[in-house]
N, C-alpha and C positions, 0 to 999 in steps of 0.2 A: 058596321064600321061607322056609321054616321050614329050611331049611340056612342058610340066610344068619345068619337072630336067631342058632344056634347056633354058627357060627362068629365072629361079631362077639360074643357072650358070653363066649366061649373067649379071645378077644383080649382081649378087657376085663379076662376076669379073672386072664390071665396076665400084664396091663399093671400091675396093683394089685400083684400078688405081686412083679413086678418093683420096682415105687417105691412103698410102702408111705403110705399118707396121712399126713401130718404132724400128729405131736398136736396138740391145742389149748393155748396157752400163754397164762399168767393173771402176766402181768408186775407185782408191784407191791412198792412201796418202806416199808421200815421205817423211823424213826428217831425221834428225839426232836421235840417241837413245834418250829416254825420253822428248819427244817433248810435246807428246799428241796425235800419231798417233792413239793408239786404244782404247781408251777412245772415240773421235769424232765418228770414226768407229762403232763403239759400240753403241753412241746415233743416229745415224743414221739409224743404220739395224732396231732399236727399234721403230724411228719413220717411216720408210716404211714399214715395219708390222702393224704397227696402222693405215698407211691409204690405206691399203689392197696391197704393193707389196709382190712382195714374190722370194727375189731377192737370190741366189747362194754365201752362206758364205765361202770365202778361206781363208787359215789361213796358211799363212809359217812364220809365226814369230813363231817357235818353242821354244825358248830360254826365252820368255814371258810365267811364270805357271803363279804367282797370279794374273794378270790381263787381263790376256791371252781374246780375244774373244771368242772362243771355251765354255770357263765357261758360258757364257749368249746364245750362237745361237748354232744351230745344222751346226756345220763349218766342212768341209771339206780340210785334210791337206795331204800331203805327209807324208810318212811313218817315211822320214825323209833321211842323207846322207849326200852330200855335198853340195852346190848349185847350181853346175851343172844339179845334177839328179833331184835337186827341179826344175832348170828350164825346162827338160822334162817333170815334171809332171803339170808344170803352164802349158805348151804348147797344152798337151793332154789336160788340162781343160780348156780352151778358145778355141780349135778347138771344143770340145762337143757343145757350144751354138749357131755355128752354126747349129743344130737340133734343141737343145730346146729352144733359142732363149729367154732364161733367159736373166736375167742382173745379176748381179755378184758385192760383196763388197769385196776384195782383200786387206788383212791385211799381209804387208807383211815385218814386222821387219824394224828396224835401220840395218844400217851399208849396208854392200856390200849383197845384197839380191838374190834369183832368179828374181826376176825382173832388175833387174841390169844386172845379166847376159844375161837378154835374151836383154836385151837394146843394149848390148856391141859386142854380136855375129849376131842377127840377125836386119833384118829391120821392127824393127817393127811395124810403125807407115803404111807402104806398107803391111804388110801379113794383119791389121786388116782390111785397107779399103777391102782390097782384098775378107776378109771374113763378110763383115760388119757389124761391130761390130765397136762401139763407147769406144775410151779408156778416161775416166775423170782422170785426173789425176791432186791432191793438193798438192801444196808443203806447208809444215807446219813448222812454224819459230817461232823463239822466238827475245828475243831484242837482243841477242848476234851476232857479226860480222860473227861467226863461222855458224852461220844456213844460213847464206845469202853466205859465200864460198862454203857450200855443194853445193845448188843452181847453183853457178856461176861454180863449176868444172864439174856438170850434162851437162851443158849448152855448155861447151866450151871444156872439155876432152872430153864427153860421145857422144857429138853432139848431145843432148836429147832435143828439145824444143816443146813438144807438142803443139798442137792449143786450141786454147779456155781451158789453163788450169785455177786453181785459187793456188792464192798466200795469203797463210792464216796466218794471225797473230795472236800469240795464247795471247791474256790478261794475262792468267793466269801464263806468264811465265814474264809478265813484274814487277820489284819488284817497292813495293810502290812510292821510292823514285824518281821515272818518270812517266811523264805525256804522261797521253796514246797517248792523240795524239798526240805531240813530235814525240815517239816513230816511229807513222803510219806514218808521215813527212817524216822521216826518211826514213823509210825502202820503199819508195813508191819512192825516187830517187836515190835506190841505183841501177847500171847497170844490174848486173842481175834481175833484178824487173823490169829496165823496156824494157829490151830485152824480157821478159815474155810477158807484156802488150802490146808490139807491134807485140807479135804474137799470140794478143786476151787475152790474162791470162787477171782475175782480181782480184785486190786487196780486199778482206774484215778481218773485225778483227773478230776471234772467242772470243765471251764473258765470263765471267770468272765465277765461280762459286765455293764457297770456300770449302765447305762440300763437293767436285767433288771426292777427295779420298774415303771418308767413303764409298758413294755409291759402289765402285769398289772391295774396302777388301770385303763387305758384298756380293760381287755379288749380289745385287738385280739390278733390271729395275731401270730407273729413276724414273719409275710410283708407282711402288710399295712402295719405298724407300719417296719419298715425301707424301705418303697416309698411311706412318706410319708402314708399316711392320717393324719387327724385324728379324732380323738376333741370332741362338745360338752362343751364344761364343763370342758376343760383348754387347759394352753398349747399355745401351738403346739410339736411334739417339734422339736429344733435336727436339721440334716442332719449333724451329729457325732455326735449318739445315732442317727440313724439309719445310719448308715454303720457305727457299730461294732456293731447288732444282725443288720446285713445281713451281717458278717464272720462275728459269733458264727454265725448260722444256717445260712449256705451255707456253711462252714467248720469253724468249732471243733467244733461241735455234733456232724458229720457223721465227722467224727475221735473222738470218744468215741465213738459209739454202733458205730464198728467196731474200737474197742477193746473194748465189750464183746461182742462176736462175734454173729452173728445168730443162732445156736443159742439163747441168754439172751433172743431179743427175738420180737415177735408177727411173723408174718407180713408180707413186704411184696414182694408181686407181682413190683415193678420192681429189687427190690435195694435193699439199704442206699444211701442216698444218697451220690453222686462229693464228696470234698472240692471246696469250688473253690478255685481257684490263689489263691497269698500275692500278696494288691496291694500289701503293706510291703514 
């Protein structure tokens, strides 16, 4: 018996040496208020639940009720404060997974955040290798010069330039009257974009989706909301918005998120999710 535990130890732990435990990754999006931070946030946590992760929801965008993530995931927030004591409390929750060695979706507001704070006081990119832990981190922009200064003041004030971040361009904030990819031209030579890229960032456009409000009043899933559930106290959704969120989600969605590679993304069991086939 006591040959067996020591041979099956032996196995084990030449099985670990072999494939190394996957760090814990803390995915969360930068950008200015009403970008689209937690909406993406939000179809993200939904689709790594679907392909069995079961990653650590944090939520310090307090100031966000009707769209808040919190209304869709069992999220986890600070009691509340200033953002000093929010950034205690991010602090205590990214040292926990060195235990539990979750990954973590970190929705953490517009504007001067705790995560800003802790960007500003401590070193942070040194305490995580330190505890290692994987920080992904998207900046999320729109066609305006101002999303690309946030960027460029993170970059050049804060001394913030993560590795291997992603530089997300949101469709939805570009107005009709420009052509997307113009747009991407664009913003793909502007200096902080490619200060980004040269320290690994890349560039992808997030796709657009027009009914993407509806979904968000009703709190439903993307899944539910395209398979026709109804929400009390609103209209009925038309099978048009439903048809084009069911594309968005089994489709566009699933094409971004392996344009940003699964190395940049939390855990997911079954793999990134299969585009499904163009029915246009």
């Amino acid at each position: 018996m006591t040959k067996d535990i020591a041979a099956k130890a032996a196995t084990s732990a030449a099985d670990q040496k072999a494939s190394p435990k996957r760090k814990p990754v803390i995915f969360t999006i930068i950008g200015r208020q009403r970008v689209g931070k937690t909406t993406l946030l939000n179809a993200l946590a939904q689709t790594i639940h679907e392909q069995g992760g079961t990653p650590e929801i944090w939520n310090t965008d307090l100031l966000n009720r009707s769209h808040s993530i919190s209304s869709f995931h069992d999220a986890k927030s600070p009691t509340g404060g200033d953002t000093k004591r929010q950034r205690k409390w991010l602090e205590e929750k990214i040292q926990s997974l060195m235990e539990s060695r979750h990954d973590a979706i970190l929705d953490i507001g517009g504007g001067w955040t705790a995560l800003h704070e802790l960007i500003s006081t401590e070193s942070l990119t040194r305490a995580l290798d330190m505890m290692g832990i994987t920080l992904s981190v998207a900046f999320l922009i729109g066609h305006e010069r101002a999303d690309l200064d946030y960027l460029e003041d993170l970059q050049t004030n804060k001394k913030f330039s993560p590795r291997n971040a992603a530089v997300i361009l949101n469709e939805g904030l570009i107005p009709p009257s420009l052509d997307v990819d113009d747009v991407f031209e664009e913003v793909a030579i502007h200096p902080a974009v490619v200060e980004a890229m040269d320290n690994g960032a890349k560039l992808v456009l997030y796709p657009a989706a027009e009914p993407m409000k509806d979904v968000c009043d009703r709190t439903l899933t993307f899944r539910a909301y395209a398979e026709g559930e109804q929400k009390e106290g609103f209209p009925t959704s038309s099978i048009f918005d439903r048809l084009a969120i069911d594309r968005w989600y089994r489709r566009d969605f699933p094409v971004f998120l392996r344009e940003l590679g699964a190395p940049r993304l939390p855990d997911m069991p079954k793999g990134l999710p299969v585009p499904a086939e163009s029915d246009v």
